[in-house]
C-alpha positions in Angstrom: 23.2 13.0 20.2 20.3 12.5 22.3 19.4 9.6 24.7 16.9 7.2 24.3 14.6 8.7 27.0 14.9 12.2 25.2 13.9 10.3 21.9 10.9 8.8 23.4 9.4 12.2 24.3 10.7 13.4 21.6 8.3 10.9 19.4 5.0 11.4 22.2 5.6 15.1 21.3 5.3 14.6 17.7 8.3 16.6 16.7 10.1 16.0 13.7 12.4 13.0 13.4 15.9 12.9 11.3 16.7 9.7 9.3 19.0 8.4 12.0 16.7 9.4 15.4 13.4 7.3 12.8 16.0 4.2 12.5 17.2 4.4 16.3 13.6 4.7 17.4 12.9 1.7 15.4 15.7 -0.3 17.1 14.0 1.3 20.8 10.5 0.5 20.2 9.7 -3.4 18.4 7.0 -2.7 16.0 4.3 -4.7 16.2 4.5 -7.7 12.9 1.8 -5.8 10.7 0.0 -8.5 8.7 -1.3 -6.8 5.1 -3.0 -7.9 2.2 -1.7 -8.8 -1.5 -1.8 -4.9 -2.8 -0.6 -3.6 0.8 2.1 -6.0 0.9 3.3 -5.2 -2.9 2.9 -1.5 -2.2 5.2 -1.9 0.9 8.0 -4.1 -1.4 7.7 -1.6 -4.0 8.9 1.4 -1.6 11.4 -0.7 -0.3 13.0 -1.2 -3.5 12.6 2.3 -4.3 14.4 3.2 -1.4 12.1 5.0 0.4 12.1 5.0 4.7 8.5 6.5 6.0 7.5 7.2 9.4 6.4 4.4 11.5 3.4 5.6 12.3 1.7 6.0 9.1 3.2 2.7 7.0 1.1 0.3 8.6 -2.0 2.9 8.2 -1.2 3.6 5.1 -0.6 0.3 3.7 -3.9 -1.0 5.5 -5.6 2.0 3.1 -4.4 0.6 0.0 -5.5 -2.9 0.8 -9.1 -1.2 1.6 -8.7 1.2 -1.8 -7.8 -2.2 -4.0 -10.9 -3.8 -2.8 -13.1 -0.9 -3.6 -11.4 -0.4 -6.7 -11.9 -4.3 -7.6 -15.5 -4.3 -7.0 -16.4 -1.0 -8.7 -14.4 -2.1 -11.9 -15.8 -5.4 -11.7 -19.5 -3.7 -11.5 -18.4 -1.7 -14.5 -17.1 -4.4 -16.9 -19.6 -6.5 -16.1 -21.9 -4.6 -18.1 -20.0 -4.6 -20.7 -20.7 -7.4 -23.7 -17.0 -8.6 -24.1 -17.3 -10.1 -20.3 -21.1 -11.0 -20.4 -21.5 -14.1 -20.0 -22.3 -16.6 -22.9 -23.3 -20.0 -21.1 -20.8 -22.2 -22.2 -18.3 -22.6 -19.4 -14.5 -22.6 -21.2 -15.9 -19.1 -23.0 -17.3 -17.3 -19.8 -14.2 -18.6 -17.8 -12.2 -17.0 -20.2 -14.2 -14.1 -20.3 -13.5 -14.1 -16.7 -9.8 -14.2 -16.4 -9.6 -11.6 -19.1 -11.5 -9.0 -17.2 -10.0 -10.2 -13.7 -6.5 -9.4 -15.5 -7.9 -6.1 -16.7 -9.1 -4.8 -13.1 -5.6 -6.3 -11.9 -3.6 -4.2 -14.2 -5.4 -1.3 -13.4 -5.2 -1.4 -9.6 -1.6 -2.3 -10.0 -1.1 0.9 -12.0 -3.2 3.4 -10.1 -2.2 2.4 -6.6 1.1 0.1 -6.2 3.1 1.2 -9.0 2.9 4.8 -8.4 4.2 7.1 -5.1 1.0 9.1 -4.5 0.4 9.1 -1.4 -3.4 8.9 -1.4 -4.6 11.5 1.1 -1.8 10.4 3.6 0.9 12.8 5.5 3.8 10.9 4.0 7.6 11.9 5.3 10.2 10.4 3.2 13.4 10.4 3.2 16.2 9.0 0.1 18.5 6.5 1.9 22.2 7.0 1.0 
């Protein structure tokens, strides 16, 4: 086992962590409170209940990218299916509001599918380890 101070240089060094030197470094260092979006913070839950531990340094990075990916996503979907006639809008207000939700639903699904619901790790170094 090797002491704290050993562990710190160990980290500025970038050498590879084990499972238990990732969760004592944890303990040693306070990470900051990372604040996320809606996708990054469903992206995070979902590889918690996976079971997944990743590196310190690239969850908050990481999760920060899907939160910018979702929003580009969003708005080049939205660009799309706005062209198309099932969510053009009609000029009454109940129909295009429903027109609306339905394709808001539609670009939610498939952000949901193609980014949070799925363990690629989009460009990113990503260490993982199964916990036990």
């Amino acid at each position: 086992m090797i002491s704290d101070k050993e562990l710190l240089e160990k980290v500025e060094a970038n050498e590879g962590l084990t499972v238990d030197e990732i969760k004592r470094y944890q303990q040693l260092v306070k990470p900051q409170k990372q604040v996320y979006g809606k996708y990054g913070t469903l992206k995070r839950k979902y590889l918690e209940d996976r079971g997944i531990d990743w590196t310190i340094a690239n969850l908050p990075e990481y999760l920060h990218g899907v939160d910018r990916q979702a929003e580009d996503m969003y708005n080049i979907i939205y660009a799309k299916l706005s062209l198309n006639p099932l969510y053009k809008r009609t000029g009454e207000f109940m129909e295009d509001y429903r027109r609306l939700t339905a394709m808001q639903h539609a670009i939610e699904e498939e952000i949901l599918h193609e980014l949070i619901y799925t363990e690629k790790s989009s460009g990113f170094i990503v260490k993982e380890y199964k916990r036990q």
